[in-house]
C-alpha positions, 0 to 999 in steps of 0.5 A, a space after each residue: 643228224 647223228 648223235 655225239 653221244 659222251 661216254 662214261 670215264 669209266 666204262 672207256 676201257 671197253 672201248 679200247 679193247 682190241 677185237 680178236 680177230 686180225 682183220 677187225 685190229 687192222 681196219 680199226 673195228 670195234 671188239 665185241 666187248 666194245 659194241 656190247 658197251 655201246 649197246 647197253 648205253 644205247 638201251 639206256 638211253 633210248 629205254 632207260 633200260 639199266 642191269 643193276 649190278 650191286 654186289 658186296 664189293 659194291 656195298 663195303 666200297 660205298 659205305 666205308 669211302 670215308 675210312 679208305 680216305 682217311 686211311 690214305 691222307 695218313 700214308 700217302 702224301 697230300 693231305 685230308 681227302 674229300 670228294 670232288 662232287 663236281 660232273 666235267 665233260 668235254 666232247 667226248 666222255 664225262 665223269 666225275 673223278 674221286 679226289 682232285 689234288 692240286 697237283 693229281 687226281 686220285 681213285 681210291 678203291 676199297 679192297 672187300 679182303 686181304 686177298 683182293 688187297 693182296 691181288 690188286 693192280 692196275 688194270 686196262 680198265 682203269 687206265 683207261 678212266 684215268 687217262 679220262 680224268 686227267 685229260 677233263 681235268 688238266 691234270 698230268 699225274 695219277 694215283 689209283 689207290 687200294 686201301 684196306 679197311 676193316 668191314 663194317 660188323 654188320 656186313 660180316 654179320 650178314 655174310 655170316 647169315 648168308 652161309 648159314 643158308 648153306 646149312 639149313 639154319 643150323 647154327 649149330 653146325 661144326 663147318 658153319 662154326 669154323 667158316 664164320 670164325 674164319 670170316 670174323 679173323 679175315 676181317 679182324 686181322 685188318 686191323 692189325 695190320 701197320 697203316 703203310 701195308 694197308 695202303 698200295 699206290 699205281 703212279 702213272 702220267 697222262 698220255 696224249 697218245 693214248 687219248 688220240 687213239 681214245 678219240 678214234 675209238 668213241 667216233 667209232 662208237 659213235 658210228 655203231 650207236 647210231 645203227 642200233 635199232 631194236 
């Protein structure tokens, strides 16, 4: 009996990548990406086998999720924000969105710096989990959201002792000196910086279409997990 595995919101982007070459497009293949997204599930669920991505994008996303909320309930209509703790699935993928208005569901995204802030955007991959969340909850509107949030002292601090490697532990050191100044301004001008410019909004609606096609892709993946085999 074949598995009807549920796949993540989050990772359903992968699956509706187009392979590269045309042959693959035309009978519907899946792309590598694809199958290298179903073989780490497969590993996971079979071994419990998991790479451990952690970075400090990671670290500032989670340990200020409540500043970038709150930052948001000022700029962006709705009011205070809290996070939907509750897990919804249905036939095909599962996942638990961030935020569930009465009227959208929202993914609020913690930008690590003003660049990142300033390069933001909506990317296939979250269109893809917003499709998600919007079909498992009902809802027909959308807002990815990036907000710009001062950096916890203690994490500049630690990238400052990260660089310090670089010279030998040599504090001392003029290009040490200048690049941690650098590191302490980038993060101080934050604050500085009006409420409504630190705040960009993707409005975006559901689209049934895209979530059919979303169907035929997980039968596929489905197909393909049920192969594997070490």
């Amino acid at each position: 009996m074949e598995t009807k595995i549920l796949f993540r919101c989050s990772g359903t982007g992968s699956l509706m990548t187009e392979p590269k070459l045309k042959a693959d497009k035309e009978a519907g293949n899946l792309s590598e990406t694809a199958k290298t997204f179903v073989e780490d599930k497969w590993l996971f669920d079979t071994f419990g086998f998991s790479e451990l991505l952690k970075n400090d994008y990671m670290d500032k996303g989670n340990e200020c999720e409540q500043d970038s909320m709150d930052l948001v309930s000022q700029v962006v209509p709705g009011g205070f924000r809290s996070r939907y703790n509750t897990k919804l699935q249905n036939e095909y993928v599962i996942g638990t969105p961030d935020i569930v208005l009465q009227d959208c569901v929202e993914d609020i995204k913690t930008s690590w710096n003003l660049k990142t802030f300033f390069n933001a955007e909506l990317s296939k991959m979250y269109f893809a989990q917003a499709q998600c969340y919007m079909w498992l909850t009902g809802k027909e509107k959308y807002r990815l959201i990036y907000a710009l949030v001062p950096t916890p002292q203690h994490m500049v601090l630690n990238e400052c002792e990260k660089l310090a490697w670089k010279y030998g532990k040599n504090y001392d050191n003029e290009d040490y000196i200048a690049q941690t100044q650098q590191i302490q301004k980038n993060n101080d001008l934050i604050k500085d910086l009006p409420i409504e410019k630190r705040v960009k909004v993707f409005y975006f609606d559901y689209d049934p279409d895209y979530i059919e096609l979303l169907k035929i892709k997980i039968e596929k993946a489905r197909e393909y997990y049920n192969t594997l085999k070490l």
